[in-house]
N, C-alpha and C positions, 0 to 999 in steps of 0.2 A: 504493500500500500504506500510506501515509501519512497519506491523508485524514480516516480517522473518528480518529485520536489531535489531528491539526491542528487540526480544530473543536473537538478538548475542549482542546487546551492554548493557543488561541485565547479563550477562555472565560475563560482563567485555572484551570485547572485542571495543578497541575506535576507529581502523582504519578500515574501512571497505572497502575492495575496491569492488565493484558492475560492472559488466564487461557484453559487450554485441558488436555483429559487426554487420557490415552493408555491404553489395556487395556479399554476398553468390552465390547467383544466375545470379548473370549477364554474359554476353558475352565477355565483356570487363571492364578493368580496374580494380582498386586495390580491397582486403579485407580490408574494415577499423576498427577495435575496438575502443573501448575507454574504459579505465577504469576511474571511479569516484570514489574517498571519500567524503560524504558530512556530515555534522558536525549532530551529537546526535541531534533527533526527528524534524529536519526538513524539510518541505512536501511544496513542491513548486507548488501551486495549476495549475493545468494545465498540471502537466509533467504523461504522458503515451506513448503507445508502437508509437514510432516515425510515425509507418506505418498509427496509426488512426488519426493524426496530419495533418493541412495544412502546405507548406511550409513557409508561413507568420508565423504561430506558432509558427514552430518549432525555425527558426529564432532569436524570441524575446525568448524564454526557452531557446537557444543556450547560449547566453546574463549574463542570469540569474544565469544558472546553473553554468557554467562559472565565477561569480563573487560570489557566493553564495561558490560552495565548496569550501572543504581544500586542496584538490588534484586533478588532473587532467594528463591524459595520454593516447595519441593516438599511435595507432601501424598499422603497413601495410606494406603488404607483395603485392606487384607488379604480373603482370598477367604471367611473366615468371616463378615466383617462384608458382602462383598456377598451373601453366601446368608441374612445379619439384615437387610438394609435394603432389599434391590432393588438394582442395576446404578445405578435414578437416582438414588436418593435416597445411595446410599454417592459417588456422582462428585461429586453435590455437598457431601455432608461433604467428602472429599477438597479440594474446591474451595477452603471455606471454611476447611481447614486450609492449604492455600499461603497465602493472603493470608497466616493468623496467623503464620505463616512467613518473612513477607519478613525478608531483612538486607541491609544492604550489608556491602561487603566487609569492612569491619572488627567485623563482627559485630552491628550495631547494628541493633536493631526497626527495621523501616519504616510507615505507617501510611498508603497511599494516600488520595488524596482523592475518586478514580474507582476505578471496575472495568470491565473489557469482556471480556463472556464467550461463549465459542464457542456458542451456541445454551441456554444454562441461563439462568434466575433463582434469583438464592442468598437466602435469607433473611439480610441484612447491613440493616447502618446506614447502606453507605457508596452514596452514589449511583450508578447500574447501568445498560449496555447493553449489551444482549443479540443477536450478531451471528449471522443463519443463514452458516454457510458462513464462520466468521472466518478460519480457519488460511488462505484463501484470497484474504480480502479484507482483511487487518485485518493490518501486520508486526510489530505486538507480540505478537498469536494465535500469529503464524506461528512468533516467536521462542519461543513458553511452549509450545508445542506437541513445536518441533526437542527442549527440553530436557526435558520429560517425558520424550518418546521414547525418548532416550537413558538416561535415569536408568533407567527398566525395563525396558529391550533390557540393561540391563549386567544389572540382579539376577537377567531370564531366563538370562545366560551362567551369571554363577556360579551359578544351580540346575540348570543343566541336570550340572554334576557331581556333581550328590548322585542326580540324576533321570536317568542317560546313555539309558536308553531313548526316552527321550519326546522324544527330541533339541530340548529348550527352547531351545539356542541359534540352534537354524534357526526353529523355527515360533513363539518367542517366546510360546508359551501358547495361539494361536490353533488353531482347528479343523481345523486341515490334515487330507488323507487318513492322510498319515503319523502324526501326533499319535493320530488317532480310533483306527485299528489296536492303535497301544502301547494306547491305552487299554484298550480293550477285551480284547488277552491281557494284559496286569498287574495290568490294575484301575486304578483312580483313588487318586493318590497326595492327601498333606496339602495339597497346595497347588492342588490342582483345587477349581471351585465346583461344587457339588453339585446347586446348580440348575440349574447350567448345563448339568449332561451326566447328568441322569436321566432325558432324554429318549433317548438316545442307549443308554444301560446297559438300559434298558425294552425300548427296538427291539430288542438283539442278545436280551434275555432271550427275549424273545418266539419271536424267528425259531431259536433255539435247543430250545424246546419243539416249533418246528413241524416 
């Protein structure tokens, strides 16, 4: 899991930021990234692609990774702005708001010397590799991955009490059966993307005329 950050900080490269998002696919609610720096050859036993992770897990790796790196930075882009951009192009603003983002723990700008990012190219300055499949193969992915995860599984809890139908705290925004249902007898709340489920709001029109 180690490999591709070794060759870069073999290179001489010591700031590494490892970049990856979470909310691609949902119906509602933000895209979240995070980018991570974490300090020369250390592997935080446990940390992989957040999806094969429980949310107990993820949790305490939240925790960890959190106190463990040098840097840290979360970015998001709201469901308005992915119904103005597209899904790619708003992941990658996201994207390239974590870097802007980095601090270490006492607060202080961070400015990587690398990037590695889970399957995108960011329009940056800073030199880029771009990994298919990183959360998987890459433990800094894996770590900026765990910590998006969790940054937007928590902002789904607390809307899920403003939203208690749509029960956001189970399906986290995604398309579940359950989700599609509420949807469809309450209607689409502020926080759903509009592109996302007017396919869906078309279909039941439809099948409702018929």
């Amino acid at each position: 899991m180690l490999k591709i950050e070794q060759e870069l900080w073999d290179k001489g490269y010591d700031y590494i930021a490892c970049i990856d998002e979470v909310g691609r696919g949902c119906l509602a609610g933000s895209v979240v990234t995070c980018a991570v720096i974490m300090p020369k050859g250390l592997l935080i036993e446990g940390v992989n692609d957040s999806k094969k992770l429980s949310a107990k897990k993820r949790e305490e790796l939240f925790e960890i990774i959190k106190n463990s790196a040098l840097a840290w930075g979360i970015g998001e882009l709201d469901c308005t702005k992915v119904d103005e951009y597209n899904i790619k192009n708003a992941t990658r603003l996201a994207m390239v708001q974590a870097i802007e983002n980095l601090k270490d723990k006492d607060g202080n700008k961070v400015v990587p010397d690398y990037v590695i990012i889970d399957a995108e190219k960011l329009d940056i300055d800073i030199p880029q590799s771009n990994i298919i499949h990183g959360d998987a193969n890459c433990h800094g992915i894996a770590a900026a991955s765990i910590m998006a995860k969790v940054t937007r599984d928590r902002q789904m809890e607390q809307l899920s009490k403003s939203y208690p139908e749509y029960k956001f705290d189970k399906n986290k925004g995604y398309g579940t059966k359950e989700h599609i249902e509420a949807l469809l007898e309450y209607g689409p709340t502020e926080i759903h993307r509009k592109t996302f489920i007017k396919k869906i709001l078309d279909k039941n029109q439809q099948l409702s005329i018929i």
